[in-house]
C-alpha positions in Angstrom: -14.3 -101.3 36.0 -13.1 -98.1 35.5 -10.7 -96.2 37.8 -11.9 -93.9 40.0 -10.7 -90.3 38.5 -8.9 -88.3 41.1 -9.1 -84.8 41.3 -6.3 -83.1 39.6 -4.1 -81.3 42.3 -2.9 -77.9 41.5 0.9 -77.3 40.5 2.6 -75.7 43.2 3.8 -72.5 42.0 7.0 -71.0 43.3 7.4 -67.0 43.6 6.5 -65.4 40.9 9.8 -63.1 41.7 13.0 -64.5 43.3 16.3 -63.2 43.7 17.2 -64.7 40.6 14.8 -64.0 38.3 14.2 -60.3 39.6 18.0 -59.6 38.7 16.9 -61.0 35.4 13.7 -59.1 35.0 15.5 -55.8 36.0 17.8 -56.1 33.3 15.4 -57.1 30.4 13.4 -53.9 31.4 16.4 -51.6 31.5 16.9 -53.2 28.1 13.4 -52.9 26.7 13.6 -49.1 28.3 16.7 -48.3 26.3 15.0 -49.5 22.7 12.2 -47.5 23.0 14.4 -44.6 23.9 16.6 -45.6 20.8 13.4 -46.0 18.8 11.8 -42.7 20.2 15.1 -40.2 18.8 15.1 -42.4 15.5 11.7 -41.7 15.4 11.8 -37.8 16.6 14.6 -37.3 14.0 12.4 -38.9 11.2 9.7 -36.1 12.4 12.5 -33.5 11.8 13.4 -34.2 8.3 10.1 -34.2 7.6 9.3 -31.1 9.0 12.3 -29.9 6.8 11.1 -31.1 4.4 8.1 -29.4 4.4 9.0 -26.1 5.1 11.5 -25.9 2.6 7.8 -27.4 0.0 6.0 -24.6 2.2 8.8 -21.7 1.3 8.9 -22.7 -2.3 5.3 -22.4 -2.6 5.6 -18.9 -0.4 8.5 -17.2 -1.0 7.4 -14.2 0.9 7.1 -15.8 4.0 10.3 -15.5 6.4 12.3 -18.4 6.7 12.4 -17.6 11.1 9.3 -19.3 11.4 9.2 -22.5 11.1 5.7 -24.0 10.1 4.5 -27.0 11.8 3.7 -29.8 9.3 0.1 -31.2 10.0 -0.5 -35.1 10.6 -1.8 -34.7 6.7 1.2 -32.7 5.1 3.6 -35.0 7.1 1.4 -38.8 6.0 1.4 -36.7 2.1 5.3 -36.6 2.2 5.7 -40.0 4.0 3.2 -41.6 1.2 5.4 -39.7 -1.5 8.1 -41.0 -0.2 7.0 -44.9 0.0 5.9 -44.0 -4.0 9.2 -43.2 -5.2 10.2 -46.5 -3.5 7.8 -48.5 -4.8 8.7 -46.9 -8.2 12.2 -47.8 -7.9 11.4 -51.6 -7.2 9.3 -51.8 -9.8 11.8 -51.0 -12.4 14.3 -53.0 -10.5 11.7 -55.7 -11.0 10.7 -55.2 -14.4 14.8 -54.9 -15.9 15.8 -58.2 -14.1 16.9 -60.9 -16.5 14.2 -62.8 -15.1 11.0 -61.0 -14.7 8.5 -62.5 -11.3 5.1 -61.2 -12.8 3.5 -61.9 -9.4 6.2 -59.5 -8.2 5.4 -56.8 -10.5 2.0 -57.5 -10.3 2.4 -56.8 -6.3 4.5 -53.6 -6.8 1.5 -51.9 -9.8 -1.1 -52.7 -7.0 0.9 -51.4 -4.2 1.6 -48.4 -6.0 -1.7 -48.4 -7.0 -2.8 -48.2 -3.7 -0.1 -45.5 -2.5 -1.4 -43.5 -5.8 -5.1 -42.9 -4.1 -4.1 -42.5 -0.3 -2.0 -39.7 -2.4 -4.4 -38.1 -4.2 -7.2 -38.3 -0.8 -4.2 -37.0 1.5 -3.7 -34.2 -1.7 -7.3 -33.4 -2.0 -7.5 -33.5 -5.2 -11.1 -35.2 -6.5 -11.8 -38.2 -8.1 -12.0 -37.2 -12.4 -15.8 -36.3 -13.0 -17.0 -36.1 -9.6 -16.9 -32.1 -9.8 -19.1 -31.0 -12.0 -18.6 -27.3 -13.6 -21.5 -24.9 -13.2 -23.8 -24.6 -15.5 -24.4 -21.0 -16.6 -27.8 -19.8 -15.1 -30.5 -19.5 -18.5 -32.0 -16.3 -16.8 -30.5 -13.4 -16.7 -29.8 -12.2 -13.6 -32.2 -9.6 -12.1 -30.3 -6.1 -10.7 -31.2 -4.9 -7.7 -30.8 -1.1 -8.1 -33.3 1.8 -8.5 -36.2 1.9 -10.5 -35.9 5.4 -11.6 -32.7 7.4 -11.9 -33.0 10.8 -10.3 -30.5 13.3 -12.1 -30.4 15.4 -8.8 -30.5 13.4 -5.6 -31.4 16.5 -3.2 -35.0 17.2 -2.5 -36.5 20.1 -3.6 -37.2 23.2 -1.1 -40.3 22.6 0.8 -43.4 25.2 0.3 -44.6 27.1 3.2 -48.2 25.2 4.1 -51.1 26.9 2.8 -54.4 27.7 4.9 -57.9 26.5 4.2 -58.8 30.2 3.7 -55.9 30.6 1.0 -58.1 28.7 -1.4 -61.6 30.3 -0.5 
């Protein structure tokens, strides 16, 4: 016959936190506290350059504006520059890829669609329309009605009033 199955007892667990391992804990979150702080200024410095960068874009387009104010870049202006960026990188692969001895035409085809895809986040982020989706307008076939006076009146003040006459001036 078969065996009788015995409940499964639970593995004792020990601390969760000992002397030992709370020595080690406290050092890999020092650790993991220092990389983020590393990663945060790398970051922050990233966002500086970028801002740079577009307010030396911003005074070329403005040159009237003074250079003591510093404009802040938007989350658009600073993905635009970021995308533009990862688009002359992408370029640069791609001729890399193409003037190897031996050309990987998965590779390249990878790098066109990338940069295919960079391309439109580029032109959405740009605001620039799709071709033929704006239509121009259409002169109207009526002519447009004025709205002005009817009449033109030579002499715009009223002419002196008459003194009122009485019922018995006309008997």
């Amino acid at each position: 016959m078969a065996e009788a199955l015995e409940p499964v007892a639970k593995p004792v667990r020990e601390y969760l936190f000992n002397e030992e391992n709370a020595k080690l804990m406290s050092q890999k979150s020092w650790e993991a506290r220092r990389k983020q702080r590393i990663e945060d200024a790398k970051r922050l410095a990233e966002l500086e350059e970028i801002e740079k960068a577009f307010n030396t874009i911003v005074a070329k387009q403005n040159p009237e504006q003074r250079q003591s104010e510093p404009v802040k870049p938007s989350y658009q202006a600073e993905s635009l520059v970021r995308v533009r960026g990862h688009i002359e990188a992408t370029q640069e692969c791609l001729t890399n890829a193409l003037q190897s001895p031996k050309v990987d035409a998965q590779a390249v085809d990878r790098l066109v669609n990338a940069l295919t895809r960079l391309r439109e986040q580029e032109r959405i982020l740009d605001g620039r329309p799709l071709p033929g989706s704006m239509r121009p307008e259409k002169p109207s076939r009526k002519p447009s009605r004025t709205t002005g006076p009817l009449y033109s009146d030579p002499d715009p003040t009223p002419a002196p009033l008459e003194p009122a006459k009485l019922w018995s001036d006309y008997c």
